[in-house]
C-alpha positions as CSV (number, residue, x, y, z in Angstrom):
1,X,-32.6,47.4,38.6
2,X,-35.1,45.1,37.5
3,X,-35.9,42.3,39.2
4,X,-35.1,39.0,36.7
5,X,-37.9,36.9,36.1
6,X,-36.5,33.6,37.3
7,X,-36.4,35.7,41.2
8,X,-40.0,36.9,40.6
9,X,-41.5,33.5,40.1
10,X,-39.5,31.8,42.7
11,X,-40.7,34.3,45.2
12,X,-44.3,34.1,43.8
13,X,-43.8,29.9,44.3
14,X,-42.6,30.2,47.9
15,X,-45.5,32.9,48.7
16,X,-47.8,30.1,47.5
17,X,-46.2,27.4,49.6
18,X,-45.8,28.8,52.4
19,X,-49.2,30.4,53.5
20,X,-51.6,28.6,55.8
21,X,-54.6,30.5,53.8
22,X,-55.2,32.3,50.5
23,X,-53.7,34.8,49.6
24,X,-55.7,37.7,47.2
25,X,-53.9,39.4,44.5
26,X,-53.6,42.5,46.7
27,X,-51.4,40.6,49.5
28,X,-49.2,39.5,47.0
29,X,-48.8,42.6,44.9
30,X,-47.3,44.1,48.4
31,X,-45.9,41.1,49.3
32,X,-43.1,40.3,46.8
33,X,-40.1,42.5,45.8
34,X,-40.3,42.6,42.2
35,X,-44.0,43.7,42.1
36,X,-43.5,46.4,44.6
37,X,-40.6,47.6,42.4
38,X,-42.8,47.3,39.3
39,X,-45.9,48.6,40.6
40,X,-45.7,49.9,44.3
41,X,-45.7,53.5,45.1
42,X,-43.3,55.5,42.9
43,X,-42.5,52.4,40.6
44,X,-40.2,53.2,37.7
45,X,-43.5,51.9,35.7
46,X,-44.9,55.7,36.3
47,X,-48.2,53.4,37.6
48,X,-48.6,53.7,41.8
49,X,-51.0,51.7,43.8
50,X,-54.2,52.9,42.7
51,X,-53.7,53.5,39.3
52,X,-56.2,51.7,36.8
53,X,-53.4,51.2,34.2
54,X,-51.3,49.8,37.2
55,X,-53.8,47.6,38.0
56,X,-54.0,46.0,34.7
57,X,-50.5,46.1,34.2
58,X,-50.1,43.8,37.3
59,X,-52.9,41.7,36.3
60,X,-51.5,40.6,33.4
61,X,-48.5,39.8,34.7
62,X,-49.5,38.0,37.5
63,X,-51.7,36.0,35.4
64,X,-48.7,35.0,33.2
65,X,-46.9,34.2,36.5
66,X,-49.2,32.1,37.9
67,X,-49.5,30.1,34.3
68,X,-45.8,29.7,34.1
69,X,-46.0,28.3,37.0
70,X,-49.0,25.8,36.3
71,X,-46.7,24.6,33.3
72,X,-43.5,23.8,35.2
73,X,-45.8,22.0,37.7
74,X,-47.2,23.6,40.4
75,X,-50.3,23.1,41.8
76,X,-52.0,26.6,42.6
77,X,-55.6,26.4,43.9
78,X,-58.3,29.3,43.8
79,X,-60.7,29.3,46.6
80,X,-62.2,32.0,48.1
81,X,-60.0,34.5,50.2
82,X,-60.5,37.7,52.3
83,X,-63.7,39.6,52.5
84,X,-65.2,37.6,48.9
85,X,-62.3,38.5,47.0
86,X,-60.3,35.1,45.0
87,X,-57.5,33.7,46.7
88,X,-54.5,31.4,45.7
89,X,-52.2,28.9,47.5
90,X,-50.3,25.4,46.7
91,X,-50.9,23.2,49.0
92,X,-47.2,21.3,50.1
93,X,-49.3,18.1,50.1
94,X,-50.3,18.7,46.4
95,X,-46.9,19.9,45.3
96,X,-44.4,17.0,47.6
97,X,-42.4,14.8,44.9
98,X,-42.4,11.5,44.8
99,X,-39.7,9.5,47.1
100,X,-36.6,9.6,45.3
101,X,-34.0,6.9,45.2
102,X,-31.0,7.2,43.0
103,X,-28.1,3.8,42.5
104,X,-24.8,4.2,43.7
105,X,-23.7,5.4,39.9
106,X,-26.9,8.1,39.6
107,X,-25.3,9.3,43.1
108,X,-22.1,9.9,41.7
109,X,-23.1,11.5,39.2
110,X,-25.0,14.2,41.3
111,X,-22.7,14.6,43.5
112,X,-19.9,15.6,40.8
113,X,-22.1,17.7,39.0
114,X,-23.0,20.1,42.0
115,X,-19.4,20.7,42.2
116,X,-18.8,22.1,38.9
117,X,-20.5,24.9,40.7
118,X,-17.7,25.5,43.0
119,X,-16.5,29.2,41.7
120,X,-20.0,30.1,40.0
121,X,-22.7,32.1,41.1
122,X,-24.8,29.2,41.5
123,X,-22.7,27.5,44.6
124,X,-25.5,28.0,46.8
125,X,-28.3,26.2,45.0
126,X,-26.3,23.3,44.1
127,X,-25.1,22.6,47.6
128,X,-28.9,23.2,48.5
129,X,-30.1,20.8,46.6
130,X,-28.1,18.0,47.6
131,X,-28.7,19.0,51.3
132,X,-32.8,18.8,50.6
133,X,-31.6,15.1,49.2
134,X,-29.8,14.3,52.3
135,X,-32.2,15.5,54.3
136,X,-34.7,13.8,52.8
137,X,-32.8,10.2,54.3
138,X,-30.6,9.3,51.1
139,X,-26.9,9.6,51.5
140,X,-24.8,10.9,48.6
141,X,-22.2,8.8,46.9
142,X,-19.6,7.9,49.5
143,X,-21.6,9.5,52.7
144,X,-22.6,6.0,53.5
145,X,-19.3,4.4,54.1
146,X,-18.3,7.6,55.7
147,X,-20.9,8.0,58.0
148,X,-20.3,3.9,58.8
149,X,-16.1,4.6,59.3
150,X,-17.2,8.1,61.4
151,X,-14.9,10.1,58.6
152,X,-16.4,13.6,57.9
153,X,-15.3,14.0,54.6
154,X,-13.8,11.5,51.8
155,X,-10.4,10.9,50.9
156,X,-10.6,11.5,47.0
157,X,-12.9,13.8,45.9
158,X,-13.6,14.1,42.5
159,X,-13.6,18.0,41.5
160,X,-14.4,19.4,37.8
161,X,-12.6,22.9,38.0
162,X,-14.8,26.1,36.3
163,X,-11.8,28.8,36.6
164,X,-12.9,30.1,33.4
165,X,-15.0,33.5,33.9
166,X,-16.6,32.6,30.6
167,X,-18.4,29.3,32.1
168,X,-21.1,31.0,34.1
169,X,-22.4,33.5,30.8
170,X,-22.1,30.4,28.6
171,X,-23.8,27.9,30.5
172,X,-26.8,30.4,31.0
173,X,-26.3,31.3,26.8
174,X,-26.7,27.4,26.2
175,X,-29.6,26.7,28.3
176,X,-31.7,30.0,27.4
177,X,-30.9,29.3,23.7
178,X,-29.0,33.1,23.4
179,X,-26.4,34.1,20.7
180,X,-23.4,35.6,22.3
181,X,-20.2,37.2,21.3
182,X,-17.1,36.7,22.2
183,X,-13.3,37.9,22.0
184,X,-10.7,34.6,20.8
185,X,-7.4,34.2,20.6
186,X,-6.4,31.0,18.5
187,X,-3.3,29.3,20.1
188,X,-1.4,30.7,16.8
189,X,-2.5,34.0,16.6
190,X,-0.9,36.9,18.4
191,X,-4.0,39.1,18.5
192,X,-7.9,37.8,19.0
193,X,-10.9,37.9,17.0
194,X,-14.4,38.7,17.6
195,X,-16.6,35.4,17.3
196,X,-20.4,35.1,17.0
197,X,-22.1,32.0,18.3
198,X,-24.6,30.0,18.8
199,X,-24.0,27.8,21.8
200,X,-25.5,24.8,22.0
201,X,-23.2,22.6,24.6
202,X,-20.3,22.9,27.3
203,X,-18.3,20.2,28.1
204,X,-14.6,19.4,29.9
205,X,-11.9,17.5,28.5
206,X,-9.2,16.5,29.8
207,X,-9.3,19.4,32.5
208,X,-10.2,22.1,30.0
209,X,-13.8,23.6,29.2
210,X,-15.6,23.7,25.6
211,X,-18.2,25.4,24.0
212,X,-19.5,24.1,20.9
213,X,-22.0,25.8,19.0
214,X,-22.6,27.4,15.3
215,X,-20.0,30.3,14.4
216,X,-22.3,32.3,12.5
217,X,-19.2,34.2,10.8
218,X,-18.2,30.9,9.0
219,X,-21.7,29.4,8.5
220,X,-20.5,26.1,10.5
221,X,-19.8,24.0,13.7
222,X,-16.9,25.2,15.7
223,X,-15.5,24.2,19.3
224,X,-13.9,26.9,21.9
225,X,-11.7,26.3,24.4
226,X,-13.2,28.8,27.5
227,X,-9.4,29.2,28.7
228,X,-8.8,31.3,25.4
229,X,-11.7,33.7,25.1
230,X,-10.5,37.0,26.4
231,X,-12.8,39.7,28.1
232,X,-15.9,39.6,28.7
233,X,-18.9,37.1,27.2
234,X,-21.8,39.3,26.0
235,X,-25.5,38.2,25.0
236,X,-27.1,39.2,21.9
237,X,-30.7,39.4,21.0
238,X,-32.5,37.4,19.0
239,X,-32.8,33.5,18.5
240,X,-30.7,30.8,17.2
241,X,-30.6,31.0,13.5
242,X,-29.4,27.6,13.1
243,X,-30.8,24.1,14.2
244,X,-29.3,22.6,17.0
245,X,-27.9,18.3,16.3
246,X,-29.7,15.9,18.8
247,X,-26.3,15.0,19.5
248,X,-22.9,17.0,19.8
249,X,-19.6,15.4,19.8
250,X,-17.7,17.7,21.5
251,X,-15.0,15.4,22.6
252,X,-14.9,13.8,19.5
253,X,-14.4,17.2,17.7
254,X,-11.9,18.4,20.1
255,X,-9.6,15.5,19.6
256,X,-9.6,15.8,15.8
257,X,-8.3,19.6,15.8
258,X,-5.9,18.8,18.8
259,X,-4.8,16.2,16.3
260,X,-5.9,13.0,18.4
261,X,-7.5,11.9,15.5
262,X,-5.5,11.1,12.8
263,X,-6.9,11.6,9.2
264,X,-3.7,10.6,7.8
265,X,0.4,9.7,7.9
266,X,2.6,11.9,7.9
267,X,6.9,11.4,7.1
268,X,9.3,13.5,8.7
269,X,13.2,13.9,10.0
270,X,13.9,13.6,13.2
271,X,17.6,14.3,14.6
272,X,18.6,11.5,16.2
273,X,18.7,11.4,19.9
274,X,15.7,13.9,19.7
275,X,12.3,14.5,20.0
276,X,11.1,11.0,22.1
277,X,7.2,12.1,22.3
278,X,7.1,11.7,18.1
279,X,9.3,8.5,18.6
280,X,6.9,7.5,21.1
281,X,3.5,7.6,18.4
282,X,5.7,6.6,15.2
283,X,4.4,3.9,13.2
284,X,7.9,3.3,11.3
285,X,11.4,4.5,12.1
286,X,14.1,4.2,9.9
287,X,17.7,5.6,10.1
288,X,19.1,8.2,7.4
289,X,22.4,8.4,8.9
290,X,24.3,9.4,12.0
291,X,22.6,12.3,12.9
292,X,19.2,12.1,11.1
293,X,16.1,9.1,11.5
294,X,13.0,9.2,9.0
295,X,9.6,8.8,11.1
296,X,6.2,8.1,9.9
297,X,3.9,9.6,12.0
298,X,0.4,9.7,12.6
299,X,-1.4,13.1,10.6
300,X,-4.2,15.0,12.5
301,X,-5.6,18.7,12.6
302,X,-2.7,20.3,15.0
303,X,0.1,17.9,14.3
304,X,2.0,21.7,13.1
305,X,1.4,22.9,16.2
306,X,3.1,20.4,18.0
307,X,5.9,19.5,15.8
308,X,6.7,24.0,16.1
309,X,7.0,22.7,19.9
310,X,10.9,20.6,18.7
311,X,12.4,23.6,16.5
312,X,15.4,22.8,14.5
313,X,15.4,19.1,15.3
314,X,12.3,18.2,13.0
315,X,12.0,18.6,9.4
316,X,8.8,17.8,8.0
317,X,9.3,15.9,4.5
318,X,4.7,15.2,3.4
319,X,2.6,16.0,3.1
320,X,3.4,19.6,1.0
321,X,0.5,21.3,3.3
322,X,1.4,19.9,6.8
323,X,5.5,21.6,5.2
324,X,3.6,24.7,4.6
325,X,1.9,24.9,8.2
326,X,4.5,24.5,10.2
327,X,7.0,27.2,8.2
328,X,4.5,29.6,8.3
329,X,4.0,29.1,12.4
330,X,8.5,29.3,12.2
331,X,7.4,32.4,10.3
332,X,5.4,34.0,12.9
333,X,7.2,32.7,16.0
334,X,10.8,34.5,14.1
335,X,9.1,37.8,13.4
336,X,7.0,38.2,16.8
C-alpha cells in the first residue's frame, strides 16, 4: 500500500531535523519508507535503484517534497555533503518557534479541543502536542492549580464526545476540500437516501455532531446530523463545485429545522391535563371546555415532529400545512 503523502513528508521533516550533517539525496532515498517502497529494489514503480527512469522519478519527487516543505515553513539548507555531492539539513535552531504563551481562556480552549480526539485515529498527535506545550514550561488550563493542590487530575473535565464513525472521514473531507457521499436516514423516513456533499464545517450542538455543506442533489445548503448517516462515509474525486460562505451558521441552521426558531404561531388543541412541554412554550392558553384547551404556540421547521411525539391528545387547528405534516407522519407511523 502506498505510503500517504502527509507520512512521507513528515518523515522527510524529521530526517532533516534530526541529522548532525547533510544528508545527499542518495541517504535519504534509502533512508525513508515511502521512497524505498516507491523506488527501492523491486518497487511496485517497475524502477529499482539504478534505473535512470528511477532516478528521475525520485528526483522530481523529492524536489516537490522538499518545496512543500519550504512553503509550510521549514528551513532546509544546501551545503555541501559526502564526497562533493549536495547535501540538505534544517538546522533545529533555524526551525525552533517562537516562545509561546497562551491566557487562561486560549488554554481552555486547547485543551478541549485535543479531546474531541478521544475515539479518533488522531488521539496520539493531539495528546502529543499538548505534552510538547507542557514540556515546553506552560501548564494547560487547570494544571496549575492542580499541580499547586498536588491533585493529578481535575474534578470536571470538560469532554466533547466523537462516537460517530462518520466524524473522522468528515473532518478529513472538510479540511482537504473533498466531496463525499453518504447514506441518510431522515428522522421521518423508514429507509435512507444517498446524499452528495460538499462539506465545508463540523460542529456539536447540544451533544450531537453536524456537518454542513452543499447537497449537490438539491443545489443548496443543508446540515447532517453524523448520528443519522448510516454505513460508511466515502470520498469522491474531484473539487468543490460550489463556493464555500466565509461564515457558516451551523447552529443557527440547526435550531431553525429542529424548530428552535420560530418563523411563525401556530394554534392547536390540547386535551386538558396533557401535554405540559407545549403548555410550557405557549404564548396564549385558553379553555374550550372540560376536556379540551386552545394553545398558541410558537411555529418552527420540526414543530410536526414533535407534536407526532403527544398522539391523540393534540389536534392541530393552523396553519393548513403544519395540519397536513403532522397527518401524513400519523400516516406513516399507522402503516409501518
Amino acid at each position: 500500500m502506498a505510503i500517504a503523502k502527509a507520512e512521507r513528508l513528515m518523515n522527510l521533516a524529521l530526517c532533516l531535523l534530526g541529522t548532525r550533517r547533510p544528508l545527499t539525496k542518495h541517504e535519504l532515498r534509502s533512508s525513508i519508507e515511502a521512497y524505498v517502497e516507491a523506488f527501492g529494489p523491486g518497487a511496485g514503480t517497475g524502477f529499482g535503484t539504478g534505473s535512470t527512469a528511477g532516478d528521475d522519478s525520485f528526483n522530481r519527487m523529492f524536489e516537490r517534497d522538499k518545496d512543500d516543505l519550504r512553503e509550510l515553513g521549514l528551513v532546509i539548507e544546501t551545503v555541501d555533503g559526502i564526497d562533493g555531492e549536495v547535501g540538505y539539513l534544517a538546522r533545529r535552531d533555524s526551525n525552533r518557534l517562537p516562545p509561546i504563551t497562551l491566557d487562561a481562556e486560549e488554554s481552555a480552549a486547547l485543551g478541549l479541543a485535543a479531546k474531541v480526539w478521544q475515539q479518533a485515529r488522531l488521539a496520539g498527535a493531539a495528546s502529543g502536542a499538548l505534552q510538547k506545550l507542557r514540556a515546553a514550561g506552560m501548564p494547560l488550563a487547570g494544571e496549575r492549580d492542580e499541580v499547586e493542590a498536588g491533585a493529578p487530575h481535575s474534578a470536571l473535565e470538560p469532554r466533547i464526545p466523537t462516537h460517530e464513525a462518520a466524524f473522522e472521514p468528515l473532518m478529513l473531507a472538510c479540511r482537504d476540500r473533498r466531496p463525499v457521499v453518504f447514506d441518510y436516514r431522515k428522522s421521518n423516513a423508514a429507509h435512507p437516501e444517498q446524499r452528495h456533499i460538499e462539506p465545508w464545517i463540523l460542529e456539536c450542538w447540544r451533544g450531537h455532531w453536524y456537518v454542513a455543506g452543499w447537497d449537490r442533489d438539491r443545489g443548496a445548503e443543508r446540515v447532517f446530523r453524523l448520528s443519522r448517516i448510516t454505513g460508511k462515509v466515502r470520498s469522491r474525486q474531484g473539487k468543490f463545485t460550489a463556493p464555500v460562505p466565509d461564515h457558516v451558521t451551523v447552529r443557527e441552521t440547526v435550531e431553525r429545522w429542529a424548530g428552535e426558531t420560530a418563523t411563525g404561531t401556530a394554534r392547536i388543541k390540547l386535551r386538558t391535563g396533557h401535554g405540559y412541554p407545549l403548555r410550557a412554550r405557549a404564548l396564549a392558553v385558553r379553555a374550550l371546555d372540560g376536556d379540551w384547551d386552545e394553545l398558541e404556540i410558537p411555529y418552527g421547521h420540526g414543530l410536526d415532529a414533535w407534536l407526532v411525539e403527544f398522539g391523540p391528545d393534540v389536534v392541530v387547528l393552523e396553519p393548513a400545512e403544519l395540519r397536513a405534516e403532522v397527518i401524513d407522519r400519523l400516516r406513516a407511523v399507522a402503516k409501518g
